[in-house]
C-alpha positions as CSV (number, residue, x, y, z in Angstrom):
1,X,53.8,-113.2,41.3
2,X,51.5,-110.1,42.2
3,X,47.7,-111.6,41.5
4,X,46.3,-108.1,42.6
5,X,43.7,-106.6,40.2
6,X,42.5,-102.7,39.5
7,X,39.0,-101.6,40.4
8,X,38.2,-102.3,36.5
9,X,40.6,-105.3,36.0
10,X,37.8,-107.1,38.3
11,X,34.9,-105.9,36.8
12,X,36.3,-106.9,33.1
13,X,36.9,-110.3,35.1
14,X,33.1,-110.6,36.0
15,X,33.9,-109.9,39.6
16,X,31.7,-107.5,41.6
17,X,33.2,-105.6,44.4
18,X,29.8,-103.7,45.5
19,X,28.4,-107.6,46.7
20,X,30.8,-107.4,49.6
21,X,30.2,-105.2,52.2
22,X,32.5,-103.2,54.2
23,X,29.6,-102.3,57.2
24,X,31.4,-103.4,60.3
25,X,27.8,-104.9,61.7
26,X,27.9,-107.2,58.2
27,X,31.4,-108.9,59.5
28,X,31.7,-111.9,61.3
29,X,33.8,-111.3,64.7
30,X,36.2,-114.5,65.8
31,X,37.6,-117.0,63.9
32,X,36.2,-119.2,60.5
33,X,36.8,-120.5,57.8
34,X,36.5,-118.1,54.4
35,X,37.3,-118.1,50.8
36,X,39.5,-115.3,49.0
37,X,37.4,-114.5,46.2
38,X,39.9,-111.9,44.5
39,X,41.9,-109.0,45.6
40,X,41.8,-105.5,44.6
41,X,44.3,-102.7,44.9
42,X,43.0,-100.2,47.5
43,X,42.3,-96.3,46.4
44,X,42.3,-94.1,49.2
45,X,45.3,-96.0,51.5
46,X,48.3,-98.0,50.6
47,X,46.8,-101.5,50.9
48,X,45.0,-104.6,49.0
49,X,41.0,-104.8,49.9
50,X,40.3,-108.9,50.0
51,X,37.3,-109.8,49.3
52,X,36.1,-113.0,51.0
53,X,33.2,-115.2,51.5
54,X,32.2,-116.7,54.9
55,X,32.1,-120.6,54.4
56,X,29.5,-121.1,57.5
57,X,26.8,-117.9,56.4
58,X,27.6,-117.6,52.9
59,X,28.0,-113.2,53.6
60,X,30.2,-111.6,51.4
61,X,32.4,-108.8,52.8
62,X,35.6,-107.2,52.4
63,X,38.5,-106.6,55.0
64,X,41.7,-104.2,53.9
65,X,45.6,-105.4,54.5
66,X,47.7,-102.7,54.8
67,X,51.6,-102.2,53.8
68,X,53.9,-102.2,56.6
69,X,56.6,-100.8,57.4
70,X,58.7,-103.0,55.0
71,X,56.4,-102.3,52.3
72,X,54.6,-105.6,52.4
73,X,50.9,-106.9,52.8
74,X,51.3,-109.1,55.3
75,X,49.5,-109.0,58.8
76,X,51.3,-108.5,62.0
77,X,52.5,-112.3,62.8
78,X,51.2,-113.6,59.9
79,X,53.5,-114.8,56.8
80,X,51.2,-114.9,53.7
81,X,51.7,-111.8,51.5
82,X,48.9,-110.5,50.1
83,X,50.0,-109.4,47.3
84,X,50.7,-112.7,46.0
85,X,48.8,-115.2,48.2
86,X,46.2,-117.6,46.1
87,X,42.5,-116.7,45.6
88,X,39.8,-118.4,45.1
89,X,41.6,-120.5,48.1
90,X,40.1,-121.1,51.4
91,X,41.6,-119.6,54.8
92,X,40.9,-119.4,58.6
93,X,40.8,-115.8,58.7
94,X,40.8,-114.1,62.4
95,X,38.7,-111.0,62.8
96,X,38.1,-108.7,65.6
97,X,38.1,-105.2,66.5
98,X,40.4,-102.1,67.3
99,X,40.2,-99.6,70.2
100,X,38.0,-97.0,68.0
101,X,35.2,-100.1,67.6
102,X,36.2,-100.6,63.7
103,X,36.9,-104.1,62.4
104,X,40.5,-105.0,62.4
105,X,41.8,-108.3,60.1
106,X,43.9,-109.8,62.8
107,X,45.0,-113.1,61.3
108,X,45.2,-115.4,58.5
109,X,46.4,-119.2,57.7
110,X,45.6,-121.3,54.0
111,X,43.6,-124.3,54.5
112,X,43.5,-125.7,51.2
């Protein structure tokens, strides 16, 4: 079941989206461990913005999963959907960066 909330779905949930940052000098590059906070459809692209927090720092931020080509959310070589994946769950999330210098969500496993 889809556990993806609306911009004001989260707020009414006592969420707040504007403590994660999206600044690409505010992400972690490499691999640790971080906790899906909640989920929130995206606006501008056809994708779910995650919000996490960074288990060794304790920084917020968000990173954005987009549909592919078979309309899921799931990351290339990875098999958790997005859509429906648990939150407030820890994962090993992989980050790094694309050709154009802009942080790229690479990979994903649960941990607990």
């Amino acid at each position: 079941m889809r556990n993806v909330l609306s911009w004001n779905e989260a707020l009414e949930e006592n969420y707040e989206p504007r403590d994660y940052s999206y600044q690409k000098e505010d992400i972690q590059i490499g691999e640790y461990p971080a906790s899906l906070n909640f989920k929130i459809w995206s606006k501008k692209v056809s994708g779910i913005t995650c919000y996490f927090t960074n288990q060794e720092s304790g920084k917020k931020f968000q990173l954005t999963v987009y549909r592919n080509t078979d309309r899921e959310y799931e990351l290339k070589n990875c098999d958790i959907d997005f859509a429906e994946c648990p939150i407030e769950s820890l994962y090993k999330i992989n980050v790094g960066k694309n050709n154009r210098g802009n942080i790229k969500f690479i990979a994903a496993e649960v941990l607990e």
